[in-house]
PQR file of N, CA, C, O and H, with PARSE charges and radii, in Angstrom:
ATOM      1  N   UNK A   1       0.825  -1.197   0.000 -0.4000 1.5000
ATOM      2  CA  UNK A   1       0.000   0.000   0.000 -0.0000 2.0000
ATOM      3  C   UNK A   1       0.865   1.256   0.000  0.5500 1.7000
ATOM      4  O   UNK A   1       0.478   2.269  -0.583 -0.5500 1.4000
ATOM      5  N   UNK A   2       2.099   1.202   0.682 -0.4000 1.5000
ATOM      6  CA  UNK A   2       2.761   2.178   0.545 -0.0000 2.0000
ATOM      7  C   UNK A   2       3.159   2.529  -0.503  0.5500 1.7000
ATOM      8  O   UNK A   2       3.138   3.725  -0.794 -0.5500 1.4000
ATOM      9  H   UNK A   2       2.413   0.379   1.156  0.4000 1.0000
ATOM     10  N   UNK A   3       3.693   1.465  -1.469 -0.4000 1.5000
ATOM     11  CA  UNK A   3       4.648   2.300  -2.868 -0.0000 2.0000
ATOM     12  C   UNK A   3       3.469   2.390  -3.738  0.5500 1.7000
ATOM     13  O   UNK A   3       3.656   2.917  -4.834 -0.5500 1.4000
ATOM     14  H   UNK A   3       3.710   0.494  -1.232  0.4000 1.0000
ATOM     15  N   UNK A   4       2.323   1.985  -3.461 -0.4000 1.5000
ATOM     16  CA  UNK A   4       0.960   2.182  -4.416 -0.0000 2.0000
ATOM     17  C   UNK A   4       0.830   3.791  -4.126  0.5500 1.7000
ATOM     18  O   UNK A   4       1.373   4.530  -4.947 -0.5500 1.4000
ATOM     19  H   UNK A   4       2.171   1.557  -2.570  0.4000 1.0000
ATOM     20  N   UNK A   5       0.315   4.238  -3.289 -0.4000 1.5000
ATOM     21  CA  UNK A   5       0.460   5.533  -2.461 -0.0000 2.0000
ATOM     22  C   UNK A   5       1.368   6.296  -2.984  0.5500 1.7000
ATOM     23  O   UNK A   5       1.053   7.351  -3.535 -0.5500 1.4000
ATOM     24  H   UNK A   5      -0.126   3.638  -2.622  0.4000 1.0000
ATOM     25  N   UNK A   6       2.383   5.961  -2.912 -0.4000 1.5000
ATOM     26  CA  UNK A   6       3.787   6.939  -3.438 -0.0000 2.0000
ATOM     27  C   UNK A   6       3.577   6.969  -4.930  0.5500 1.7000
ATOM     28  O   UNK A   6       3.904   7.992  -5.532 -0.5500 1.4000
ATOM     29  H   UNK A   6       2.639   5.104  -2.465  0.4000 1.0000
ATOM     30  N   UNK A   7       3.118   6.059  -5.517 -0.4000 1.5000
ATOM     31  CA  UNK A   7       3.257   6.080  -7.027 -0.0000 2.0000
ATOM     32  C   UNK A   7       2.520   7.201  -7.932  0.5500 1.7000
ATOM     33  O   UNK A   7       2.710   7.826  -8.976 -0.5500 1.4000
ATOM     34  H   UNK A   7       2.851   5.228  -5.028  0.4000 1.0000
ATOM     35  N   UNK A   8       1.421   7.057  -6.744 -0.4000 1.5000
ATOM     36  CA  UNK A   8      -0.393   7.920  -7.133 -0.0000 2.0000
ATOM     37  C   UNK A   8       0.613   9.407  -6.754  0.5500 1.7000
ATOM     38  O   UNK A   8       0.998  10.065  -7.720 -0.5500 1.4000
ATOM     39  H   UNK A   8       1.267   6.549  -5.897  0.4000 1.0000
ATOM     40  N   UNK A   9       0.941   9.802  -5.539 -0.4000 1.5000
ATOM     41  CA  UNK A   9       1.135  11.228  -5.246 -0.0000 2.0000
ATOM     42  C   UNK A   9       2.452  11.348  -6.159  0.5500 1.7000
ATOM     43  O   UNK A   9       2.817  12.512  -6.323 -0.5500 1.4000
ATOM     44  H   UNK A   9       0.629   9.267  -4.754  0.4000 1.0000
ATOM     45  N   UNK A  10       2.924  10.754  -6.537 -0.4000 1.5000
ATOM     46  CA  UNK A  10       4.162  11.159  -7.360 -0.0000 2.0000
ATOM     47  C   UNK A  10       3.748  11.596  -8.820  0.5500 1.7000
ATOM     48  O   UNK A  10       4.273  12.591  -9.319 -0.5500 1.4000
ATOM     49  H   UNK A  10       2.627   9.808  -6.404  0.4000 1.0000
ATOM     50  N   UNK A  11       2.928  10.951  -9.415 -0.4000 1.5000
ATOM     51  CA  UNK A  11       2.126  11.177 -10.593 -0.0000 2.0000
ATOM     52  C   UNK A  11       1.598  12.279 -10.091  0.5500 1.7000
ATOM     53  O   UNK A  11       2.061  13.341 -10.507 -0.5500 1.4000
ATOM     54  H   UNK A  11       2.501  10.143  -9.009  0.4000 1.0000
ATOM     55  N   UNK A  12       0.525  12.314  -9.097 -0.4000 1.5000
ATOM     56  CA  UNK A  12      -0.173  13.980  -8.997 -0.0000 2.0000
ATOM     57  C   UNK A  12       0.505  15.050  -9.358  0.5500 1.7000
ATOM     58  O   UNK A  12       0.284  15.934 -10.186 -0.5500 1.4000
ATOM     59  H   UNK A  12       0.149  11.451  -8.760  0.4000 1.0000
ATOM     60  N   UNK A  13       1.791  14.738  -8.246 -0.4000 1.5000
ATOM     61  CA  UNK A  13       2.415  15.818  -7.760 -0.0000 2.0000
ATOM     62  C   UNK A  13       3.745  16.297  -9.198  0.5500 1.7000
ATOM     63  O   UNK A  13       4.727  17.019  -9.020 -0.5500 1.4000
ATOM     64  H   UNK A  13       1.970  14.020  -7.574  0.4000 1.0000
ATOM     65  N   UNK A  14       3.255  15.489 -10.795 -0.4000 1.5000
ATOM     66  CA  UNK A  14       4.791  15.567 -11.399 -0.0000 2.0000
ATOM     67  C   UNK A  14       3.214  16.484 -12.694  0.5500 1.7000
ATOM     68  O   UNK A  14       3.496  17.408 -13.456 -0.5500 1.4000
ATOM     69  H   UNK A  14       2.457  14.903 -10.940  0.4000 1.0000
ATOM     70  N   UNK A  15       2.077  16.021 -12.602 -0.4000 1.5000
ATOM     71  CA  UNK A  15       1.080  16.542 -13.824 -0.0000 2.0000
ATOM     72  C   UNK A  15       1.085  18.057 -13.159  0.5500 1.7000
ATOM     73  O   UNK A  15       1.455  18.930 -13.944 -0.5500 1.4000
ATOM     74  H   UNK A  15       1.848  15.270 -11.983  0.4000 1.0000
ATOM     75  N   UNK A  16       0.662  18.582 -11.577 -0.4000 1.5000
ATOM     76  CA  UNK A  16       0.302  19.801 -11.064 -0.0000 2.0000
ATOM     77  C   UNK A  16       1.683  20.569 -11.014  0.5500 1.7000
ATOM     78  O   UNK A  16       1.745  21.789 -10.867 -0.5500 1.4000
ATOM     79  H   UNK A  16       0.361  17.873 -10.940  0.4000 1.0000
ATOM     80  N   UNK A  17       2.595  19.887 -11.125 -0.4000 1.5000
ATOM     81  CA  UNK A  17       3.930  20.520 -10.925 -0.0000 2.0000
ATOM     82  C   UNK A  17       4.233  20.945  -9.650  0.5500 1.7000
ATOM     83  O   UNK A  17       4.841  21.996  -9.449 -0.5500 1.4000
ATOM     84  H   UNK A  17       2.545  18.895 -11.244  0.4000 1.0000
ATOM     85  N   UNK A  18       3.825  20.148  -8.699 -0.4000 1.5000
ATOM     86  CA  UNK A  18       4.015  20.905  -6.791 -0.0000 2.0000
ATOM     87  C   UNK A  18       4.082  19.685  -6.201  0.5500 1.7000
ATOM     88  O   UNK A  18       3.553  18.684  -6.685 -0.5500 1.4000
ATOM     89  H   UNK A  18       3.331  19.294  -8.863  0.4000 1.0000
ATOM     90  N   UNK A  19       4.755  19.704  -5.093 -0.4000 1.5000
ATOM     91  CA  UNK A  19       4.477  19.443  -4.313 -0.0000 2.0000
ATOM     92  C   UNK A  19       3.721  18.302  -3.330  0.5500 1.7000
ATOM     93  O   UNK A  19       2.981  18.916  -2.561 -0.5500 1.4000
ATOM     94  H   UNK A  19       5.186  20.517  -4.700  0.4000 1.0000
ATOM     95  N   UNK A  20       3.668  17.109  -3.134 -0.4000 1.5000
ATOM     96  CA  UNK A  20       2.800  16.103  -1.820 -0.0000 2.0000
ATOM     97  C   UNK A  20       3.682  16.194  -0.896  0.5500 1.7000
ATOM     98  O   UNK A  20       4.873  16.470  -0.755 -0.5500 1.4000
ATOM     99  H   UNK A  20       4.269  16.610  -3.759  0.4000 1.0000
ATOM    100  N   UNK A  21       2.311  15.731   0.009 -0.4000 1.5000
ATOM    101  CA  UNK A  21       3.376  15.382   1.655 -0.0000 2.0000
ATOM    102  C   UNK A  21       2.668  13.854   1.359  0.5500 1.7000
ATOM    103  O   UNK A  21       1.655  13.735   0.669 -0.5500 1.4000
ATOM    104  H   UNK A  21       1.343  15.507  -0.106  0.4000 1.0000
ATOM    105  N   UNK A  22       3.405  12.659   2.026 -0.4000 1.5000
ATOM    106  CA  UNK A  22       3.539  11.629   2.200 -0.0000 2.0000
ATOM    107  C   UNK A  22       3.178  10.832   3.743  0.5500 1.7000
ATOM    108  O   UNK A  22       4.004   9.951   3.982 -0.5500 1.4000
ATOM    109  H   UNK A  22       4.227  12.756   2.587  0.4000 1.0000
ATOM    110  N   UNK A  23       2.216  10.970   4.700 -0.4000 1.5000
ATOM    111  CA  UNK A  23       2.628  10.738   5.640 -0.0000 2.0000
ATOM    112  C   UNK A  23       2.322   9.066   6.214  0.5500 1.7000
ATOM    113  O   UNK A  23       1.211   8.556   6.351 -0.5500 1.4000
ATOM    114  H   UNK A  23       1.545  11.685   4.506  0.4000 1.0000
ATOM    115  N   UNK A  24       3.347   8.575   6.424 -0.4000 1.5000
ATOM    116  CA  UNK A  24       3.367   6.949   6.838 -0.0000 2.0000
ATOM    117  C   UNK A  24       2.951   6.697   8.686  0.5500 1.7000
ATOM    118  O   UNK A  24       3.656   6.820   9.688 -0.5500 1.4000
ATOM    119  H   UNK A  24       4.250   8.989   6.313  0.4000 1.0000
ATOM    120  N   UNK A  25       2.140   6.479   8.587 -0.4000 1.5000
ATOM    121  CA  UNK A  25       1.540   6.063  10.160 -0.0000 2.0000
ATOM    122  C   UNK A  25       2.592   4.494  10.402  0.5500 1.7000
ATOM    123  O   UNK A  25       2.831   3.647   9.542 -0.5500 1.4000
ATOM    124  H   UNK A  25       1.567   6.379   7.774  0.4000 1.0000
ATOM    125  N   UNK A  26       2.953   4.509  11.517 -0.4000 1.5000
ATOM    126  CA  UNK A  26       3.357   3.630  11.941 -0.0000 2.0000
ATOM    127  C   UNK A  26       3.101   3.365  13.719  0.5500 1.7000
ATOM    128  O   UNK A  26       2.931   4.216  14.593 -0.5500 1.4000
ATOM    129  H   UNK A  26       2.759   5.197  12.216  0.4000 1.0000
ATOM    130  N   UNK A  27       3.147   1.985  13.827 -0.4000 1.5000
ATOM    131  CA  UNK A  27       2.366   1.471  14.698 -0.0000 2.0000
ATOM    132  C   UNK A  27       3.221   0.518  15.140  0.5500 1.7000
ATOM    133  O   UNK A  27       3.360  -0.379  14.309 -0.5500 1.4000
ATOM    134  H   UNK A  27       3.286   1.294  13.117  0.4000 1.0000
ATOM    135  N   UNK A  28       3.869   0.367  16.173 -0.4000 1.5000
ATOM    136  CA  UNK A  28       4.928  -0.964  16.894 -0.0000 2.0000
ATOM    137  C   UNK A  28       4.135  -1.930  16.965  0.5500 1.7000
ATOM    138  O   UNK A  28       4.538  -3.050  16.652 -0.5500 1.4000
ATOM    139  H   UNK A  28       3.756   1.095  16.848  0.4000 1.0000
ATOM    140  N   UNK A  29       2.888  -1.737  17.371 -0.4000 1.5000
ATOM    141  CA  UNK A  29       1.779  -3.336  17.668 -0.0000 2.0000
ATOM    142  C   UNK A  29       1.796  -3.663  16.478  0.5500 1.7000
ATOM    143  O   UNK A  29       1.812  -4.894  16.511 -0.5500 1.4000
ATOM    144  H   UNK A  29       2.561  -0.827  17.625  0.4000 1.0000
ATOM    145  N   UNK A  30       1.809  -3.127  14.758 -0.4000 1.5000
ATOM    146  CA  UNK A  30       1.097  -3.286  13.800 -0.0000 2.0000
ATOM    147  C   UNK A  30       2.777  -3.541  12.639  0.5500 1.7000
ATOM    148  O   UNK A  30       2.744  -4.269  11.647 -0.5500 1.4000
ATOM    149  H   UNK A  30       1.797  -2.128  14.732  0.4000 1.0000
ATOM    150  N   UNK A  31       4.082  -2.765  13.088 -0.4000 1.5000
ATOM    151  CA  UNK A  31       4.792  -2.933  11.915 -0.0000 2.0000
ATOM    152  C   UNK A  31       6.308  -3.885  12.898  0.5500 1.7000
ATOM    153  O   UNK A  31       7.296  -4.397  12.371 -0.5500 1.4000
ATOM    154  H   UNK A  31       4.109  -2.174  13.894  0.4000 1.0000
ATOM    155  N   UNK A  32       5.955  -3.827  14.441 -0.4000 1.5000
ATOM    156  CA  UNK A  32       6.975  -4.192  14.750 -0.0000 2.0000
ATOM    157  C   UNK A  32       7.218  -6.162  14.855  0.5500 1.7000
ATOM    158  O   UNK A  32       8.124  -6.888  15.265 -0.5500 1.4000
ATOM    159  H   UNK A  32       5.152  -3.411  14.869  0.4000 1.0000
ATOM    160  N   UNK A  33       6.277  -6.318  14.425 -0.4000 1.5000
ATOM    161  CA  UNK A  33       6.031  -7.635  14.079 -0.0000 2.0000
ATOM    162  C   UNK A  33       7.165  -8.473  13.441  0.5500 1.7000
ATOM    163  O   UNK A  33       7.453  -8.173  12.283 -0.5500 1.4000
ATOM    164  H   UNK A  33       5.542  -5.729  14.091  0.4000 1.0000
ATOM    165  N   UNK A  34       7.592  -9.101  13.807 -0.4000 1.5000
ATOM    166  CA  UNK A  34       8.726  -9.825  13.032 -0.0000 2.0000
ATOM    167  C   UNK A  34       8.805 -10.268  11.427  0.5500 1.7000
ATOM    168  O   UNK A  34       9.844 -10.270  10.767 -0.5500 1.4000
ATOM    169  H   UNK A  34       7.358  -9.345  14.748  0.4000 1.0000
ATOM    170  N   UNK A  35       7.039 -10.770  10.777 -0.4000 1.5000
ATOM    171  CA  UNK A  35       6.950 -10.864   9.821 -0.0000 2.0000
ATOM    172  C   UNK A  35       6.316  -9.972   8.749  0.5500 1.7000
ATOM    173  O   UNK A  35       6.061 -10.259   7.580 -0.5500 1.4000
ATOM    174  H   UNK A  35       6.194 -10.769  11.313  0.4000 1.0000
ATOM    175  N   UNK A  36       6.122  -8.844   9.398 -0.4000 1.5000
ATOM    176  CA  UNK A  36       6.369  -7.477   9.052 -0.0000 2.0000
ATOM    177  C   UNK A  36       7.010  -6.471   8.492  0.5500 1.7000
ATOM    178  O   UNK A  36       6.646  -5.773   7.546 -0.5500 1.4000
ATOM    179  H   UNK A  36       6.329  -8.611  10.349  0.4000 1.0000
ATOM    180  N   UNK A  37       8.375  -6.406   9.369 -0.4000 1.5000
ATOM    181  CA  UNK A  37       9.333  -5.334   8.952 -0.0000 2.0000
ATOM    182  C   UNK A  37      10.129  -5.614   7.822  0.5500 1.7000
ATOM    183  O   UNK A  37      10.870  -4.732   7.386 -0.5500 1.4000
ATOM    184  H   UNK A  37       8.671  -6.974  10.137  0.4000 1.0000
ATOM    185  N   UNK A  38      10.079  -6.634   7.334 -0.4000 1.5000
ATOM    186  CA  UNK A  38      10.495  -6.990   5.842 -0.0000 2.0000
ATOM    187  C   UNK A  38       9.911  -5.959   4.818  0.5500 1.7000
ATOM    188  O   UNK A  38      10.537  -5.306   3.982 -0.5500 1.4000
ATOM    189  H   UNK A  38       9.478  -7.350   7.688  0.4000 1.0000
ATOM    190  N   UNK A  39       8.837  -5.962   5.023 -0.4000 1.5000
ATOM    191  CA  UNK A  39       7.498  -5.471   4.090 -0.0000 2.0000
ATOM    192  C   UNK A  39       7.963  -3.809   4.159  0.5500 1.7000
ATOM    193  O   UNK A  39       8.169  -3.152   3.138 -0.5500 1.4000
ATOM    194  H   UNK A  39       8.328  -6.493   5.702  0.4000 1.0000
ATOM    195  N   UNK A  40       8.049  -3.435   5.099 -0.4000 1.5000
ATOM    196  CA  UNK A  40       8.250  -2.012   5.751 -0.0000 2.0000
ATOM    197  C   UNK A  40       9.367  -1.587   4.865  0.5500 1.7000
ATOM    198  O   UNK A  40       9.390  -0.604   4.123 -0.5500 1.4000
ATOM    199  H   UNK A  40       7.882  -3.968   5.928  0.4000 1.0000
ATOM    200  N   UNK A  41      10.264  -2.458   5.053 -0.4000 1.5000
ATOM    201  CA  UNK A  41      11.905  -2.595   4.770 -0.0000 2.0000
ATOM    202  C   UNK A  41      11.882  -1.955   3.139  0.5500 1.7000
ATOM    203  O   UNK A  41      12.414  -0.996   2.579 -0.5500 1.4000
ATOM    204  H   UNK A  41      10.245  -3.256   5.656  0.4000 1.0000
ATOM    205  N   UNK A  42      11.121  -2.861   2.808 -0.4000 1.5000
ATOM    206  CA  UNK A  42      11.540  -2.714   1.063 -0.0000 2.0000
ATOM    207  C   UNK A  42      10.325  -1.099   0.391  0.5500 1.7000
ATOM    208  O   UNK A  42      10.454  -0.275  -0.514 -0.5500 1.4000
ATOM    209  H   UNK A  42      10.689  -3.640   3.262  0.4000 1.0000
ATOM    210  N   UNK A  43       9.409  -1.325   1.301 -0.4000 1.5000
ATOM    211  CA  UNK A  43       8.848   0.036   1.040 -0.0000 2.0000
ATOM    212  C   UNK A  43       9.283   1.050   1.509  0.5500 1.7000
ATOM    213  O   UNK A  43       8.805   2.179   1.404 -0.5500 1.4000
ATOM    214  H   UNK A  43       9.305  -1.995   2.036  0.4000 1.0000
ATOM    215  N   UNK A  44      10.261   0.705   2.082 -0.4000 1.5000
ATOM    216  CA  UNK A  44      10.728   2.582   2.525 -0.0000 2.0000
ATOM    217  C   UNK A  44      12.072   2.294   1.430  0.5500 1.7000
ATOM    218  O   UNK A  44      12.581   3.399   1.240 -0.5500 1.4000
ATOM    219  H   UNK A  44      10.649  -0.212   2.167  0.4000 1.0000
ATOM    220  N   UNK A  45      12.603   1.549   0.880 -0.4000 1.5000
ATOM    221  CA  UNK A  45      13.784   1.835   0.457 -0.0000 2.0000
ATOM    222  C   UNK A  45      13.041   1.938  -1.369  0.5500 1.7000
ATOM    223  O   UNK A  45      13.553   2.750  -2.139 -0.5500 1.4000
ATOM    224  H   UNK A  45      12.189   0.652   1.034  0.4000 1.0000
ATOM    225  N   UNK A  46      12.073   1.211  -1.766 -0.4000 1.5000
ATOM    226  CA  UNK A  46      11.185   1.623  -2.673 -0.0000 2.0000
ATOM    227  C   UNK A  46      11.099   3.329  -2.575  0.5500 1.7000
ATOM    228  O   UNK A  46      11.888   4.051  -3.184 -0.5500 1.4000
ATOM    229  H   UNK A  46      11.657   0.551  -1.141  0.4000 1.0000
ATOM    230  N   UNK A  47      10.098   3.797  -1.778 -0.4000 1.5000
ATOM    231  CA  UNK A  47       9.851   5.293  -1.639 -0.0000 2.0000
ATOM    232  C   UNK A  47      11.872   6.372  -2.029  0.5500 1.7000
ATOM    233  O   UNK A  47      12.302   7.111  -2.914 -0.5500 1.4000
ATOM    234  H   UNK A  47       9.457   3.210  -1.284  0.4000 1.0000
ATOM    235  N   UNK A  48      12.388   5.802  -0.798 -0.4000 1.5000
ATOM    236  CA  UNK A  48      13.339   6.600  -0.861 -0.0000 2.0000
ATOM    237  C   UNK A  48      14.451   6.446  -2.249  0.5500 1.7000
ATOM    238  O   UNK A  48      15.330   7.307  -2.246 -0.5500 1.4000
ATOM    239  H   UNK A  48      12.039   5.202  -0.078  0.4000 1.0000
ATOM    240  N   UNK A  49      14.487   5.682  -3.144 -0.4000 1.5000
ATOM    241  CA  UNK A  49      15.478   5.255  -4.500 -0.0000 2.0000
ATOM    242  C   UNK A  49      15.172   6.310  -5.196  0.5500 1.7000
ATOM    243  O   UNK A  49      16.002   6.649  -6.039 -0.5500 1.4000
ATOM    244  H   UNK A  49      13.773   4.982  -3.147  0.4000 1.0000
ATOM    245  N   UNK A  50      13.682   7.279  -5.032 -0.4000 1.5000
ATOM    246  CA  UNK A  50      13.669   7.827  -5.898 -0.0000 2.0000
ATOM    247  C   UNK A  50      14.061   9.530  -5.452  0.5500 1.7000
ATOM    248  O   UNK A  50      13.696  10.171  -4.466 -0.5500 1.4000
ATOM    249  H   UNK A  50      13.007   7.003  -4.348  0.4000 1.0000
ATOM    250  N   UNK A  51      14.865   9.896  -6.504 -0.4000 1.5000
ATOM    251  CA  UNK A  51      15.883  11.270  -5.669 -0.0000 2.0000
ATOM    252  C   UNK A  51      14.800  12.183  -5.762  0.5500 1.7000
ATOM    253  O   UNK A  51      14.908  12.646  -4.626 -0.5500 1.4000
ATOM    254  H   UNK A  51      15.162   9.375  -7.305  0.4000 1.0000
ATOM    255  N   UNK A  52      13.952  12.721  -6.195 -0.4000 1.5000
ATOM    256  CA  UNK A  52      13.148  13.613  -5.908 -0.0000 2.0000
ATOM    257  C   UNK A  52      12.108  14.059  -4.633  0.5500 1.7000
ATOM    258  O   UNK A  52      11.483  15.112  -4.511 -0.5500 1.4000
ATOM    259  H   UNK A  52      13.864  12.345  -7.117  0.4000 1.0000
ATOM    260  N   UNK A  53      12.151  12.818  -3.684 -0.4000 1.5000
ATOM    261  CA  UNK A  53      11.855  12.352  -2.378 -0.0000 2.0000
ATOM    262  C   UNK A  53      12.783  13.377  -1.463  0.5500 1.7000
ATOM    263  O   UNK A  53      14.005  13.326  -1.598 -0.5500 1.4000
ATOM    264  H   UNK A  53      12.659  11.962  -3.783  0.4000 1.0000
ATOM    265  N   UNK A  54      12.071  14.483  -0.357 -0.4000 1.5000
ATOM    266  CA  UNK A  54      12.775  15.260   0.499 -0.0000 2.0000
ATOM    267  C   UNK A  54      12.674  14.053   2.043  0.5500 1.7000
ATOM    268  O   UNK A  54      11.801  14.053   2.911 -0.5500 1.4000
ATOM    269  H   UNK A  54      11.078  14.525  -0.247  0.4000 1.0000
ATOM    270  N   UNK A  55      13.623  13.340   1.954 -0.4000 1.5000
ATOM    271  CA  UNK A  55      13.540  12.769   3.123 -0.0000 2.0000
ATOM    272  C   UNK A  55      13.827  13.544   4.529  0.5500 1.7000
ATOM    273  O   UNK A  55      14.949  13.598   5.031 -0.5500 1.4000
ATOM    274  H   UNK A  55      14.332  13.341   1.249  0.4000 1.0000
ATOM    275  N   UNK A  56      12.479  14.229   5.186 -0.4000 1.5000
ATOM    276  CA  UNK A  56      13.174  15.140   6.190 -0.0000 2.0000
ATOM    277  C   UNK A  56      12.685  15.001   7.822  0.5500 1.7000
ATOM    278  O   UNK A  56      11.725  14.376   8.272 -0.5500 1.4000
ATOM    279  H   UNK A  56      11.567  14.185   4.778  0.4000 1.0000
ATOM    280  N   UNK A  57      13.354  15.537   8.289 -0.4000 1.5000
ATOM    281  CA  UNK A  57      12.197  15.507   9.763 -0.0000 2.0000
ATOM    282  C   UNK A  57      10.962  16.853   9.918  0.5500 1.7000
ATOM    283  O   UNK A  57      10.782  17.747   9.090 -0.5500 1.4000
ATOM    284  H   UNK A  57      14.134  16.045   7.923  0.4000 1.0000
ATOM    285  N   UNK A  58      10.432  16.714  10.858 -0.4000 1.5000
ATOM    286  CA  UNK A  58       9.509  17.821  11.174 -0.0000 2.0000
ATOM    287  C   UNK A  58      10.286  19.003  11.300  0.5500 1.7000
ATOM    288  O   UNK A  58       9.856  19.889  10.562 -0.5500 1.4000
ATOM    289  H   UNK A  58      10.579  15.988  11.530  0.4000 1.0000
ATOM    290  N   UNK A  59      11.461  19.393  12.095 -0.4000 1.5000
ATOM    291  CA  UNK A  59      11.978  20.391  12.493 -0.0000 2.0000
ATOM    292  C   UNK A  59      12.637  20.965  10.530  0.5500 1.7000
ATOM    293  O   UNK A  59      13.050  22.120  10.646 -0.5500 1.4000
ATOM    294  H   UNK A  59      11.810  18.673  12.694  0.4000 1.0000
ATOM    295  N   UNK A  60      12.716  20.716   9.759 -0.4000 1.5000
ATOM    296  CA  UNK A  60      13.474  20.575   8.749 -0.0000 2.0000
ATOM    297  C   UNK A  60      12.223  21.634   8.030  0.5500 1.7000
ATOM    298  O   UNK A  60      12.451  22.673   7.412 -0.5500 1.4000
ATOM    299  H   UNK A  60      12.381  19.779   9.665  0.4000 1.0000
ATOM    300  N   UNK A  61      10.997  21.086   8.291 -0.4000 1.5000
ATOM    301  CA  UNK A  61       9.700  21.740   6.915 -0.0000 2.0000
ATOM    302  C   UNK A  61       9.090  22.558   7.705  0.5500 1.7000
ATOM    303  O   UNK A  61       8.175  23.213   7.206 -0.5500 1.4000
ATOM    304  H   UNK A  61      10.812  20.241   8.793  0.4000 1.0000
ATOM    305  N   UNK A  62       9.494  22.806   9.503 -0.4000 1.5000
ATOM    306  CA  UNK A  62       9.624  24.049   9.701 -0.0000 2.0000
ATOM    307  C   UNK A  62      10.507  24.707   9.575  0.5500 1.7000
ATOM    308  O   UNK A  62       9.902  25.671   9.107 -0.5500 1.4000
ATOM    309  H   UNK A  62      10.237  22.274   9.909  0.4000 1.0000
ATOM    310  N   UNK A  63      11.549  25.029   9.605 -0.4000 1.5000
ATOM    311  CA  UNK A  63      12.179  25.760   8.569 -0.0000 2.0000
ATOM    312  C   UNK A  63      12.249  26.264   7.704  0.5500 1.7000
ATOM    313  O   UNK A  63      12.562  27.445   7.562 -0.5500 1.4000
ATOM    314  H   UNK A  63      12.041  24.245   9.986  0.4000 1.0000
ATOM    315  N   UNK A  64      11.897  25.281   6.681 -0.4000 1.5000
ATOM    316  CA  UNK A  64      11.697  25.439   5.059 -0.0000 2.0000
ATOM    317  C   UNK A  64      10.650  26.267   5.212  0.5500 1.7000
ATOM    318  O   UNK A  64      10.884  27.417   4.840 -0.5500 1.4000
ATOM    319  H   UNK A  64      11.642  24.321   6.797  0.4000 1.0000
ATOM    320  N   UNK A  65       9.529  26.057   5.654 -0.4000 1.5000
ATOM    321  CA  UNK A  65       8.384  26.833   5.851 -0.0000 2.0000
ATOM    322  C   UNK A  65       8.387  28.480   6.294  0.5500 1.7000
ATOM    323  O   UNK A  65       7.890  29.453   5.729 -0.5500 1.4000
ATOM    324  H   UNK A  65       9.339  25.122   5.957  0.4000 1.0000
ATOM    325  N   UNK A  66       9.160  28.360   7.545 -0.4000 1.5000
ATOM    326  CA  UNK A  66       9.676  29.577   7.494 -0.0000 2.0000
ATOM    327  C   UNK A  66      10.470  30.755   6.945  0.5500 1.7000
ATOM    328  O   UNK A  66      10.362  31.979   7.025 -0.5500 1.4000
ATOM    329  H   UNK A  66       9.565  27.569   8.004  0.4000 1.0000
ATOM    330  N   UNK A  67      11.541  29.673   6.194 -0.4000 1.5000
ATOM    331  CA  UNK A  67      12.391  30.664   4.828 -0.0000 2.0000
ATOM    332  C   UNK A  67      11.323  31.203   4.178  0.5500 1.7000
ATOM    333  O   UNK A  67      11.155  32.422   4.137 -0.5500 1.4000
ATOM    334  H   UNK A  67      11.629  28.679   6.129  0.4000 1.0000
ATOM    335  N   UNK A  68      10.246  30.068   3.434 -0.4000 1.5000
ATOM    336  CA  UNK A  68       9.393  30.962   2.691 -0.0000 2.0000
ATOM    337  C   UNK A  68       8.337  31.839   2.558  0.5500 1.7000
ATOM    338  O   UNK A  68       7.608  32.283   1.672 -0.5500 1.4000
ATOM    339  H   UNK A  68      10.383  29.078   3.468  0.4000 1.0000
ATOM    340  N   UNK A  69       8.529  31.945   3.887 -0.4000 1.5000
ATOM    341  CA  UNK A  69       7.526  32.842   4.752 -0.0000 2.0000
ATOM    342  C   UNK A  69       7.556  34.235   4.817  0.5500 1.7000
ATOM    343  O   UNK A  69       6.532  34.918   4.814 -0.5500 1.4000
ATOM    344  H   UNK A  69       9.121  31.584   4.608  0.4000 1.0000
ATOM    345  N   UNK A  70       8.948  34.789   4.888 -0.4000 1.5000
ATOM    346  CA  UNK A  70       9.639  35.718   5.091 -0.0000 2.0000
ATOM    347  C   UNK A  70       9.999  36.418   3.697  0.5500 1.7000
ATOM    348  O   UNK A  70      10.530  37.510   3.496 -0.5500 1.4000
ATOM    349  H   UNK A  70       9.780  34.234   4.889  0.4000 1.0000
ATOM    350  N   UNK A  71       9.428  35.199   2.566 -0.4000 1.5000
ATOM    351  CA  UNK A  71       9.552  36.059   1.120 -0.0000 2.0000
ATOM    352  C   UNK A  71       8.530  37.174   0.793  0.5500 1.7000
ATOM    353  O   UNK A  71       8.619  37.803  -0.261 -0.5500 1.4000
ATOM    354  H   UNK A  71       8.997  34.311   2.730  0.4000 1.0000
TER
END
């Protein structure tokens, strides 16, 4: 479901020319599962192969947010 997800907002976001946010819920009862994090594994390294991906933290897109704030 994840790289399905990524595939859809990546298409949106390449026809509108802007911009998605991506956000992955995660759950220890639900991904920390042993036969699980495989799955996890290859979808985050799926999502991230592709360089146009801002892999960031929260403190990071406040920032960013704020540079462009001040324009």
């Amino acid at each position: 479901m994840i790289c399905r997800s990524f595939d859809v907002l990546l298409r949106e976001a390449e026809k509108a020319d802007t911009a998605k946010v991506m956000a992955v819920a995660l759950h220890p009862f639900i991904t920390g599962i042993p036969h699980r994090i495989d799955a996890l594994d290859r979808a985050l390294e799926y999502v991230c192969k592709n360089d146009r991906v801002w892999k960031t933290t929260g403190s990071e897109i406040v920032a960013a947010f704020r540079a462009q704030a001040k324009d």
